[in-house]
mmCIF file of the C-alpha atoms, coordinates in Angstrom:
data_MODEL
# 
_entry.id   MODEL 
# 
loop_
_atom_site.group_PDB 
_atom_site.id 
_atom_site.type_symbol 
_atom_site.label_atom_id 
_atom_site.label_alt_id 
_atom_site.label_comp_id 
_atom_site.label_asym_id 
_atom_site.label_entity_id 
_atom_site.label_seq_id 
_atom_site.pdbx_PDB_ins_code 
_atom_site.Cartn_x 
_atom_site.Cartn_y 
_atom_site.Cartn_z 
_atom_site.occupancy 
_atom_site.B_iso_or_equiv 
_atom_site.pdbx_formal_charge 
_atom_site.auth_seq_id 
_atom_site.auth_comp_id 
_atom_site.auth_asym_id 
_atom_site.auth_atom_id 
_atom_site.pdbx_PDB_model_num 
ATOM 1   C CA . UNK A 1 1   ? 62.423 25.336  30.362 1.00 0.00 ? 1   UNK A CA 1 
ATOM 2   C CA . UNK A 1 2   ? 62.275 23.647  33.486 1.00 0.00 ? 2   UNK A CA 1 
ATOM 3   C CA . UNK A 1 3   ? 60.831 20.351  31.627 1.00 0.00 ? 3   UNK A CA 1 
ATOM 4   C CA . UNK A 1 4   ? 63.525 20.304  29.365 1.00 0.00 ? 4   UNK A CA 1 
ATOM 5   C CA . UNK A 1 5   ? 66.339 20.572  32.395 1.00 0.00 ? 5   UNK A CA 1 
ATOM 6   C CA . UNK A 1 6   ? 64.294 17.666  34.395 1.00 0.00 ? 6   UNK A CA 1 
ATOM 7   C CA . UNK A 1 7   ? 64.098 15.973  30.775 1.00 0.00 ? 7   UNK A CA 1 
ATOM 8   C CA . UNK A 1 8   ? 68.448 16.584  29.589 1.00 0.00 ? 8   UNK A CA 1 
ATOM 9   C CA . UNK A 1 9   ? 69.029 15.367  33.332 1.00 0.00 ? 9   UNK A CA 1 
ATOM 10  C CA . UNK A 1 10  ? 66.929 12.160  33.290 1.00 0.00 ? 10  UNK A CA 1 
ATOM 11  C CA . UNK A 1 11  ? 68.560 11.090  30.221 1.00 0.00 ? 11  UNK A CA 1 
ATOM 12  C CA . UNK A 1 12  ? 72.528 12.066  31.761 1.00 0.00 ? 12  UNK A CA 1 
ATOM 13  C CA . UNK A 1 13  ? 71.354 10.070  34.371 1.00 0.00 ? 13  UNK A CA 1 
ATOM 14  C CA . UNK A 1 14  ? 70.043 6.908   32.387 1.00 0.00 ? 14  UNK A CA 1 
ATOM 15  C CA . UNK A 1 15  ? 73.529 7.136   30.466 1.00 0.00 ? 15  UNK A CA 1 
ATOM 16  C CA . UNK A 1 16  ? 75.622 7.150   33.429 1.00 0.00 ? 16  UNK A CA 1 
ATOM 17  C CA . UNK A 1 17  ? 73.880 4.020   35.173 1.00 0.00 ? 17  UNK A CA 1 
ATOM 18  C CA . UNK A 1 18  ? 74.869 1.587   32.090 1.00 0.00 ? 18  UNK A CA 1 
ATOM 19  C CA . UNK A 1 19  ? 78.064 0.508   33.030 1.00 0.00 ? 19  UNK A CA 1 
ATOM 20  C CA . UNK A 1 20  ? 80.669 0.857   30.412 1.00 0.00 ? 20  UNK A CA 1 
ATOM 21  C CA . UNK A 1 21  ? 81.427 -2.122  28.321 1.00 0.00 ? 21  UNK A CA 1 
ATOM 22  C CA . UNK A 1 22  ? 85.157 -0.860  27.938 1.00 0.00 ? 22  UNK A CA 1 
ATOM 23  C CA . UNK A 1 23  ? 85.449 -2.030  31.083 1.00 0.00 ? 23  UNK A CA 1 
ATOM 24  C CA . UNK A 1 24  ? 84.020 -6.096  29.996 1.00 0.00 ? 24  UNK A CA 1 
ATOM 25  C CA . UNK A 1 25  ? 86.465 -7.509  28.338 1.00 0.00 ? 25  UNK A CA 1 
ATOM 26  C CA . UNK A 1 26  ? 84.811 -11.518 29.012 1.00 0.00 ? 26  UNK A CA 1 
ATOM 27  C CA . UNK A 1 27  ? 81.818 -12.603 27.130 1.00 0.00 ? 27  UNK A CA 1 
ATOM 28  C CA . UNK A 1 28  ? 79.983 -16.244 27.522 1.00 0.00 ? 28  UNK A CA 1 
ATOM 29  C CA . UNK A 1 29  ? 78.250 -17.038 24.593 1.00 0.00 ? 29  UNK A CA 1 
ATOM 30  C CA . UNK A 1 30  ? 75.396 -20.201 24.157 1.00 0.00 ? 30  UNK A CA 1 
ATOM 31  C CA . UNK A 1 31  ? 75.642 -21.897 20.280 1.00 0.00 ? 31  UNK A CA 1 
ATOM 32  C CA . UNK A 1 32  ? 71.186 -22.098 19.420 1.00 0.00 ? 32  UNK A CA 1 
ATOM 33  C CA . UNK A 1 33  ? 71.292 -24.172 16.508 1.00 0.00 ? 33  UNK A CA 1 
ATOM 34  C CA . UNK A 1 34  ? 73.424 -26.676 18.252 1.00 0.00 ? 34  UNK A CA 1 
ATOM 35  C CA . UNK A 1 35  ? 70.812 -26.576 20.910 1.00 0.00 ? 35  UNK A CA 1 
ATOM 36  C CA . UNK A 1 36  ? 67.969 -26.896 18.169 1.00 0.00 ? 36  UNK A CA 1 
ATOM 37  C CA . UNK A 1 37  ? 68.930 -28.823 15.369 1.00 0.00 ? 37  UNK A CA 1 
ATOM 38  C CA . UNK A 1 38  ? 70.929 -31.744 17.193 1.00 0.00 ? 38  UNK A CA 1 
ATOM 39  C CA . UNK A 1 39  ? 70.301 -31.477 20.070 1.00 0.00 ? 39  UNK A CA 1 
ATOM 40  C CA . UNK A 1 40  ? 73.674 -30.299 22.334 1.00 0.00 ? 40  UNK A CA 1 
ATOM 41  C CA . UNK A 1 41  ? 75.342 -27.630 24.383 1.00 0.00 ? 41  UNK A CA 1 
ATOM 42  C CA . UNK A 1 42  ? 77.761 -25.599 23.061 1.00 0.00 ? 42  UNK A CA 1 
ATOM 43  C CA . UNK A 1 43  ? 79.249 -22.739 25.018 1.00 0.00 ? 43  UNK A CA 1 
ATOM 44  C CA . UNK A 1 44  ? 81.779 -20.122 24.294 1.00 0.00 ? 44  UNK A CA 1 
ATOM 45  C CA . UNK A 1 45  ? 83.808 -17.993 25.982 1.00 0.00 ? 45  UNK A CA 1 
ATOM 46  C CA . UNK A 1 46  ? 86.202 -15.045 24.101 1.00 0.00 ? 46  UNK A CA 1 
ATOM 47  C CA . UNK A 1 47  ? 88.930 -12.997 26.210 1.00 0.00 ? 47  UNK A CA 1 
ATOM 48  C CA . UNK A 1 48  ? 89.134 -9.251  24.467 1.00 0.00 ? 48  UNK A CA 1 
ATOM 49  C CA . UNK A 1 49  ? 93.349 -8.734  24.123 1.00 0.00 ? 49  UNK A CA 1 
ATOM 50  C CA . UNK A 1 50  ? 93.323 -5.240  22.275 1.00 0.00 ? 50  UNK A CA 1 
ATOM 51  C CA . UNK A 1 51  ? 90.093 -3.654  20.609 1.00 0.00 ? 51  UNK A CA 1 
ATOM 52  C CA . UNK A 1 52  ? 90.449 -5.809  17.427 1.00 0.00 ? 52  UNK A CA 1 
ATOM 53  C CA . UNK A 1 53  ? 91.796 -9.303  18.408 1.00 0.00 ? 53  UNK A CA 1 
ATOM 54  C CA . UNK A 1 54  ? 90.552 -11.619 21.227 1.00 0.00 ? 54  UNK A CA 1 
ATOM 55  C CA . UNK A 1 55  ? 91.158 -15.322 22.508 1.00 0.00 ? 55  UNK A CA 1 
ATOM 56  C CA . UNK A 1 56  ? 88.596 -17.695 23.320 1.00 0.00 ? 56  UNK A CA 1 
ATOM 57  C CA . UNK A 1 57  ? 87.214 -21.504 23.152 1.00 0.00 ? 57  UNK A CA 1 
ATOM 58  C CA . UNK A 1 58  ? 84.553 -23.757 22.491 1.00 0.00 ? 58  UNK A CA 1 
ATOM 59  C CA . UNK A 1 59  ? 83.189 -26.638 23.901 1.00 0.00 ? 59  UNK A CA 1 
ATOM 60  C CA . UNK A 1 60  ? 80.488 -28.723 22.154 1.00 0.00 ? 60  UNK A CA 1 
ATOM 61  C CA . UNK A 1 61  ? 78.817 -32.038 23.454 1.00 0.00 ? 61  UNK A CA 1 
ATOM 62  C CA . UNK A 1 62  ? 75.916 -33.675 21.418 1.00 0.00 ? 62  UNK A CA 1 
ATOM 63  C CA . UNK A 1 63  ? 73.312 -35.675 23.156 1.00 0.00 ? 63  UNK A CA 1 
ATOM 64  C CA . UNK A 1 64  ? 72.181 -37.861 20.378 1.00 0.00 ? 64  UNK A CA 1 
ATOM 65  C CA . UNK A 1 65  ? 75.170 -39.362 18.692 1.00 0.00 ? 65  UNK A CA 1 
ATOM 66  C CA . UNK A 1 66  ? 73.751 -40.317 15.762 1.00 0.00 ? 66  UNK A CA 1 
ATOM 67  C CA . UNK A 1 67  ? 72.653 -36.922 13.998 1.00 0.00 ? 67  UNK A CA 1 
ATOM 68  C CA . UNK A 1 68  ? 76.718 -35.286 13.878 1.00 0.00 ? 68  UNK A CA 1 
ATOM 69  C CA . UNK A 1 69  ? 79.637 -36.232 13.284 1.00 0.00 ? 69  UNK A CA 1 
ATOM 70  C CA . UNK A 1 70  ? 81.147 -35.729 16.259 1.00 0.00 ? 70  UNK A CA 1 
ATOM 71  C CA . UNK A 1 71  ? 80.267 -36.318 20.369 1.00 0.00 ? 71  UNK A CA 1 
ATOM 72  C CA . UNK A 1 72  ? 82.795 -34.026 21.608 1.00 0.00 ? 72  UNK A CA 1 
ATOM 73  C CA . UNK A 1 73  ? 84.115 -30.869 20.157 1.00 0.00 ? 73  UNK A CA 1 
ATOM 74  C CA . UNK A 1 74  ? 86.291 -28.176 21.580 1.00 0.00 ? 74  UNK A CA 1 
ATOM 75  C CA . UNK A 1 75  ? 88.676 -25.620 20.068 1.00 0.00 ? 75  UNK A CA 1 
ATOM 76  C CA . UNK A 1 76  ? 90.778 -22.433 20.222 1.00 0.00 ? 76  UNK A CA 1 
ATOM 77  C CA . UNK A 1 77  ? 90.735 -19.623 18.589 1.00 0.00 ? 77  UNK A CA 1 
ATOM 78  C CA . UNK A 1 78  ? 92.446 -16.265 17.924 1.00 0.00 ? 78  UNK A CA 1 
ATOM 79  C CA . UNK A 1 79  ? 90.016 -13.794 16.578 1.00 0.00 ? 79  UNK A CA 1 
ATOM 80  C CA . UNK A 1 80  ? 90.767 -10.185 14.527 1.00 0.00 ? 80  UNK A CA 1 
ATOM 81  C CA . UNK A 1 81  ? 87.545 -7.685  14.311 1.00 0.00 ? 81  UNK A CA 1 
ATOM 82  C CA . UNK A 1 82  ? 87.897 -5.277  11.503 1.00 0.00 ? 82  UNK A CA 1 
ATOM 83  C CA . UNK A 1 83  ? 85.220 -2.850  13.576 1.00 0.00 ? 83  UNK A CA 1 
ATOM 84  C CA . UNK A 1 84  ? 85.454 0.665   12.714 1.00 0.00 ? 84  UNK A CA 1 
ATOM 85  C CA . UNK A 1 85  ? 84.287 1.795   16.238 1.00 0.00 ? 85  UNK A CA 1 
ATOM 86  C CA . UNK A 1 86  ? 87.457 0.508   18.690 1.00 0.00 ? 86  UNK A CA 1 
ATOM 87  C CA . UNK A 1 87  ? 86.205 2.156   22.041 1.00 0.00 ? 87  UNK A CA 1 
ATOM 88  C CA . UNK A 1 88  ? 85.151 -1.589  23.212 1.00 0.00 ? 88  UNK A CA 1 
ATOM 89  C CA . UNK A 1 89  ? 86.126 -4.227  20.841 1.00 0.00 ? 89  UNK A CA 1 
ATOM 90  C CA . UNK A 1 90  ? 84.466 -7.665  20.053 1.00 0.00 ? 90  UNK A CA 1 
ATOM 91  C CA . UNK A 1 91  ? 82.000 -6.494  17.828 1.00 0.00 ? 91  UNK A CA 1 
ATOM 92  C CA . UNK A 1 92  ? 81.410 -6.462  14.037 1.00 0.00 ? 92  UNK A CA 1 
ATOM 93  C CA . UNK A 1 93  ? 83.046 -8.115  11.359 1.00 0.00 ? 93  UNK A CA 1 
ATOM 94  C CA . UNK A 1 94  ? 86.053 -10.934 12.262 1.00 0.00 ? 94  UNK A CA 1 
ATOM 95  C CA . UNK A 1 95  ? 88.262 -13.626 11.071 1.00 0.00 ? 95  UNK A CA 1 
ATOM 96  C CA . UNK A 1 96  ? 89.644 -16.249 13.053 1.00 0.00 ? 96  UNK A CA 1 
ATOM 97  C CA . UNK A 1 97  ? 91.909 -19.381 13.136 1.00 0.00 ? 97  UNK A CA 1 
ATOM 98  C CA . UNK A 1 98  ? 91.614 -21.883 15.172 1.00 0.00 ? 98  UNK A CA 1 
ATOM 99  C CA . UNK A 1 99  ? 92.918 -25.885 16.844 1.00 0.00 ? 99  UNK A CA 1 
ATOM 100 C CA . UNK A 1 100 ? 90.158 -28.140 17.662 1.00 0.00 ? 100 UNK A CA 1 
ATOM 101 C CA . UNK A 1 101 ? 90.057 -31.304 18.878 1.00 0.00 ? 101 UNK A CA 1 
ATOM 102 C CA . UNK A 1 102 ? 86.953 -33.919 18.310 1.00 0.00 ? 102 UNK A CA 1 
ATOM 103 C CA . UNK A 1 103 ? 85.857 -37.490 19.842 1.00 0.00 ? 103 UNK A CA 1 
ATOM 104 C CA . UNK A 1 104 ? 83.449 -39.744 18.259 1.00 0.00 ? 104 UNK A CA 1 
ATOM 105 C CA . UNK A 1 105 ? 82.132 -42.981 19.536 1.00 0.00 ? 105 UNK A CA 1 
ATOM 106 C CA . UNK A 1 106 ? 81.332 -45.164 16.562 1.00 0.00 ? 106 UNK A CA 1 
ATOM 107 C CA . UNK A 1 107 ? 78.759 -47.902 17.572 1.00 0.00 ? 107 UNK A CA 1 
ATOM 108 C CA . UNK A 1 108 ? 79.211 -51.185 15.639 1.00 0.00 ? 108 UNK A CA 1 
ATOM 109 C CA . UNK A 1 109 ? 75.850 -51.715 13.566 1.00 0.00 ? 109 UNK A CA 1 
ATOM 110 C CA . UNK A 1 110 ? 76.482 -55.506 12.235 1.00 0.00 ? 110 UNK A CA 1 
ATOM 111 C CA . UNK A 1 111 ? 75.199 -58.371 14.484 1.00 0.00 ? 111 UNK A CA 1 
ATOM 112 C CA . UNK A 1 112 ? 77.343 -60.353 16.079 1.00 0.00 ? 112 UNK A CA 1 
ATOM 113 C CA . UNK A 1 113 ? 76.284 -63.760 16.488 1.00 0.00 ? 113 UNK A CA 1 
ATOM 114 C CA . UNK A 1 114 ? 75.318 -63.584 12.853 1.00 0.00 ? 114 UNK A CA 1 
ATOM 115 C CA . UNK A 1 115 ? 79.047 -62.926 12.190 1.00 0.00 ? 115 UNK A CA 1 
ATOM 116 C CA . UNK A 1 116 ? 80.708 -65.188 14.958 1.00 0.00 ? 116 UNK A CA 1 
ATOM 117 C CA . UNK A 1 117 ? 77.532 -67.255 16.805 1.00 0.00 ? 117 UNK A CA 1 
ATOM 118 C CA . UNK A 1 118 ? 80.311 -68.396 19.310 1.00 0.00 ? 118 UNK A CA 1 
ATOM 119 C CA . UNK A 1 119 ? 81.618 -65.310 19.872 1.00 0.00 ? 119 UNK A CA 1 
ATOM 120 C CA . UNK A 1 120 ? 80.563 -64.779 23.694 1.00 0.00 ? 120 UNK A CA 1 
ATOM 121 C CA . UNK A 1 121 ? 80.721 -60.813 24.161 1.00 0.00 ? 121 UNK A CA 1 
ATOM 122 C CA . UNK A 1 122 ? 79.639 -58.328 21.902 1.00 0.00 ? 122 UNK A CA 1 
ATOM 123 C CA . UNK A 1 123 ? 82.278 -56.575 19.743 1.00 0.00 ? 123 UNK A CA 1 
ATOM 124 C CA . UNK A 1 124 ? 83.288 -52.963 21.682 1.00 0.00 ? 124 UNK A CA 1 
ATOM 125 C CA . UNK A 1 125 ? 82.187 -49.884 20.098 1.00 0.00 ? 125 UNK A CA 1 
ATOM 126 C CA . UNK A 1 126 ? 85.032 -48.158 17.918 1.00 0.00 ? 126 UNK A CA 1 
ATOM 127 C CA . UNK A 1 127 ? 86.663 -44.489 19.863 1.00 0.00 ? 127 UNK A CA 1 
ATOM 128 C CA . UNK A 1 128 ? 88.342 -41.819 17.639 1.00 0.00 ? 128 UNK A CA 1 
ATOM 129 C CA . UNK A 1 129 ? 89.462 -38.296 18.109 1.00 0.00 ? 129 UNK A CA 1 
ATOM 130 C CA . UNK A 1 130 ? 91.347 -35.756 15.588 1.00 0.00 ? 130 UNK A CA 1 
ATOM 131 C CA . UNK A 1 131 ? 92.793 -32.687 16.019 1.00 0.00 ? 131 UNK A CA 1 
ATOM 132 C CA . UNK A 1 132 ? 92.114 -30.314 13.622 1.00 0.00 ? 132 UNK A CA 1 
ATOM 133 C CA . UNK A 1 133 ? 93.304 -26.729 12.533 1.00 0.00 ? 133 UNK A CA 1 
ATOM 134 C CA . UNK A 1 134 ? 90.723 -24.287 10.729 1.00 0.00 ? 134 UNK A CA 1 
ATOM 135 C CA . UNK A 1 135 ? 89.246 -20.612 9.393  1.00 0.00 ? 135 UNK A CA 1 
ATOM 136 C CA . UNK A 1 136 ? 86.403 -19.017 10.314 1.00 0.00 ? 136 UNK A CA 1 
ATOM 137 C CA . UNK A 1 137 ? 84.112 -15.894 9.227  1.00 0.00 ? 137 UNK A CA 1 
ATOM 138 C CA . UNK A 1 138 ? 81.341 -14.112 11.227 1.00 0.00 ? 138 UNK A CA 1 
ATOM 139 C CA . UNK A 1 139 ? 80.058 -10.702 12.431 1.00 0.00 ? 139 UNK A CA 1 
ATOM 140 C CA . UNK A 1 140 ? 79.027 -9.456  16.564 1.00 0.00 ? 140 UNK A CA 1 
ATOM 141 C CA . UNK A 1 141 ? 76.190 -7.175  17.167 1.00 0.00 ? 141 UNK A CA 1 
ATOM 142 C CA . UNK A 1 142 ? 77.034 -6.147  20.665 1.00 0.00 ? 142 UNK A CA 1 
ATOM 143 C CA . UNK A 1 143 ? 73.960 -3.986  22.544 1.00 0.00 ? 143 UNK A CA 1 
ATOM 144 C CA . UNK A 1 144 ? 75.206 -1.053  25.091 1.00 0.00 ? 144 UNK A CA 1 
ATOM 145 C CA . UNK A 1 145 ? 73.568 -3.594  27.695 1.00 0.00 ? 145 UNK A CA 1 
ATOM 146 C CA . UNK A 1 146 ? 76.432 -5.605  26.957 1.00 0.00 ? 146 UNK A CA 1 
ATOM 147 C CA . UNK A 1 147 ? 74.130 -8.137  24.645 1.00 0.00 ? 147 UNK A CA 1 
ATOM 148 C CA . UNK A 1 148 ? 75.543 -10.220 21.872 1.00 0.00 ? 148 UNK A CA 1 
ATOM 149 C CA . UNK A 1 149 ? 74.623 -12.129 18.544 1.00 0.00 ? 149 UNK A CA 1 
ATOM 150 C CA . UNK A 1 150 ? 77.012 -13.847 16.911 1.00 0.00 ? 150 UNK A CA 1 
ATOM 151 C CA . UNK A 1 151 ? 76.734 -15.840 13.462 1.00 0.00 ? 151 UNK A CA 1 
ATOM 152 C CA . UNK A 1 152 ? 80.155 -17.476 12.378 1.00 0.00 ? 152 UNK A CA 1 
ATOM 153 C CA . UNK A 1 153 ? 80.959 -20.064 9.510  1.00 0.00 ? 153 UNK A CA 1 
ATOM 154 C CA . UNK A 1 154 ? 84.064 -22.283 10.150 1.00 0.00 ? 154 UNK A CA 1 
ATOM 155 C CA . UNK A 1 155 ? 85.899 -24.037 7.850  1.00 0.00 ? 155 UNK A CA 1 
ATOM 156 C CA . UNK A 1 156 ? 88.190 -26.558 9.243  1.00 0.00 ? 156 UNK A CA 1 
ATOM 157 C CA . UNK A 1 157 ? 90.651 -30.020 8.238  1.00 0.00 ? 157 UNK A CA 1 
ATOM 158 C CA . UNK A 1 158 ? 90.972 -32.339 10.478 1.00 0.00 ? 158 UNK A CA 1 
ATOM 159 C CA . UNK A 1 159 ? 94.717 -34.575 10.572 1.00 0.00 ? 159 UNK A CA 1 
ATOM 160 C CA . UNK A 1 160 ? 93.764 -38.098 11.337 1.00 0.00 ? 160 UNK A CA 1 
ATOM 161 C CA . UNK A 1 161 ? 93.231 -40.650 8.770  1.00 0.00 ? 161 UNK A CA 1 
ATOM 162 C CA . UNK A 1 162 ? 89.798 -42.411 9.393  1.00 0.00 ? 162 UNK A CA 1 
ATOM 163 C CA . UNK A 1 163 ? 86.879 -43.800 7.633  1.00 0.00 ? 163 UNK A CA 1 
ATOM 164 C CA . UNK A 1 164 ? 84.790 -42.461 10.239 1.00 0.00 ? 164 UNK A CA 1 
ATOM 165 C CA . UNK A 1 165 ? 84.778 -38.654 9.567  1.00 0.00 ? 165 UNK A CA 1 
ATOM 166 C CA . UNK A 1 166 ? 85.115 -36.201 6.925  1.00 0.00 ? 166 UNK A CA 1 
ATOM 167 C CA . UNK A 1 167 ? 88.317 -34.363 6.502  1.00 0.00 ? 167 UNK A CA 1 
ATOM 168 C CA . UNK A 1 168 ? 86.741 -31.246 6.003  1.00 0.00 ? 168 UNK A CA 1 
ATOM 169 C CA . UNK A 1 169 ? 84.370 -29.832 8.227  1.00 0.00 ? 169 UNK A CA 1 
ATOM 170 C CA . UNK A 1 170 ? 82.176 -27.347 7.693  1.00 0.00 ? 170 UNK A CA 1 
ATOM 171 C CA . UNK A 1 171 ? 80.446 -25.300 10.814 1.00 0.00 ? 171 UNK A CA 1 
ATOM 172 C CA . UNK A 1 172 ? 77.794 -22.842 11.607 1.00 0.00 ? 172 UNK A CA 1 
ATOM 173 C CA . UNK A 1 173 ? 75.922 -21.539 14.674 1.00 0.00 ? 173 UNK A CA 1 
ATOM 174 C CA . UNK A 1 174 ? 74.034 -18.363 15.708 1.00 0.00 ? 174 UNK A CA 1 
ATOM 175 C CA . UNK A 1 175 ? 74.894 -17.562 19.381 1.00 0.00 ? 175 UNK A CA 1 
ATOM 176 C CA . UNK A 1 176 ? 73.582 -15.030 22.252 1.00 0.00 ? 176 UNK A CA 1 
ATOM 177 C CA . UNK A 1 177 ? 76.117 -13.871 24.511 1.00 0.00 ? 177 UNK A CA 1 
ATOM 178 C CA . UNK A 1 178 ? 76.860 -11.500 27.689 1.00 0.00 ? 178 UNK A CA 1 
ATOM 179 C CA . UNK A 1 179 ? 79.541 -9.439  28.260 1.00 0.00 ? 179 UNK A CA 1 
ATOM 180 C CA . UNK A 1 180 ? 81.100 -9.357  31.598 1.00 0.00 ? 180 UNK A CA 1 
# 
C-alpha cells in the first residue's frame, strides 16, 4: 500500500514538472535534408493563432550554388492542422499556402576572351529573384517535451519569366523543432 502511494505520487509529480505545451505557442524548426543533401541552412519558425491554424516563415541559404536552383529562399505561410486532439495545436496533419521569394546568382560559364579577346573585364555574373505563391502538405509529431518532426511537400509557381529557373518548384524537407 504504502509503495503504491510513494509510486501514484512520483508519477503526479513527474507530470506536473513538464511544463504545459498549451502554454508554447513558438516553435523553431532546422530543415536536415537541406543541411545534408546540398549543403545549407534552413530554419523555420511557426506562430500557433488558434489550435488548428498558425503563421510562420522560412529562410533557406545554400552554400554551394551549383547543386539548387536557388541561393536564397524565404517564404510565408499560413498553415491549417486537421488534428483531432486541439488542447495544443501544431501537430498532425496540415495544409498550407504560402509567398516566397528566391535569388539566384547565375555565373557565366563561356570564356571570355574566346568570345571578345579585347574585351578587358570579365562579363558580370547574371542576378535574378522571383516571387512565388504555392501549396504545401505535411504532418507534426509533437513529443510532451515539446519535440517536433516535421515532413512537408510544397508545391509552388514562381511569376517571373526566366530561362534560369523552373516555373514549378517542387520542395521537401524533414525538420526537428522545439517548442517554446
Amino acid at each position: 500500500m504504502t509503495i503504491a502511494l510513494f509510486a501514484f505520487l512520483g508519477l503526479t509529480a513527474q507530470e506536473q514538472s513538464i511544463p504545459s505545451l498549451s502554454k508554447k505557442n513558438n516553435e523553431l524548426k532546422i530543415g536536415i535534408l537541406t543541411a545534408v543533401l546540398y549543403p545549407g541552412l534552413e530554419l523555420e519558425y511557426e506562430h500557433l493563432m488558434t489550435p488548428s491554424t498558425s503563421v510562420g516563415g522560412n529562410i533557406s541559404y545554400i552554400f554551394d550554388a551549383n547543386n539548387s536552383y536557388y541561393d536564397y529562399y524565404t517564404d510565408a505561410y499560413f498553415r491549417f492542422y486537421f488534428n483531432e486532439k486541439k488542447e495544443y495545436g501544431m501537430n498532425g496533419f496540415f495544409a498550407q499556402t504560402y509567398l516566397s521569394f528566391l535569388a539566384k546568382e547565375n555565373i557565366l560559364l563561356y570564356d571570355y576572351e574566346v568570345v571578345d579577346p579585347d574585351y578587358d573585364t570579365p562579363p558580370q555574373n547574371d542576378y535574378y529573384n522571383t516571387l512565388g505563391i504555392g501549396f504545401g502538405l505535411g504532418k507534426k509529431w509533437t513529443t510532451s517535451r515539446g519535440f517536433s518532426i516535421q515532413t512537408i511537400f510544397t508545391l509552388g509557381r514562381n511569376f517571373s519569366d526566366s530561362d534560369y529557373y523552373d516555373e514549378i518548384v517542387p520542395r521537401f524537407d524533414i525538420y526537428f523543432g522545439y517548442r517554446f
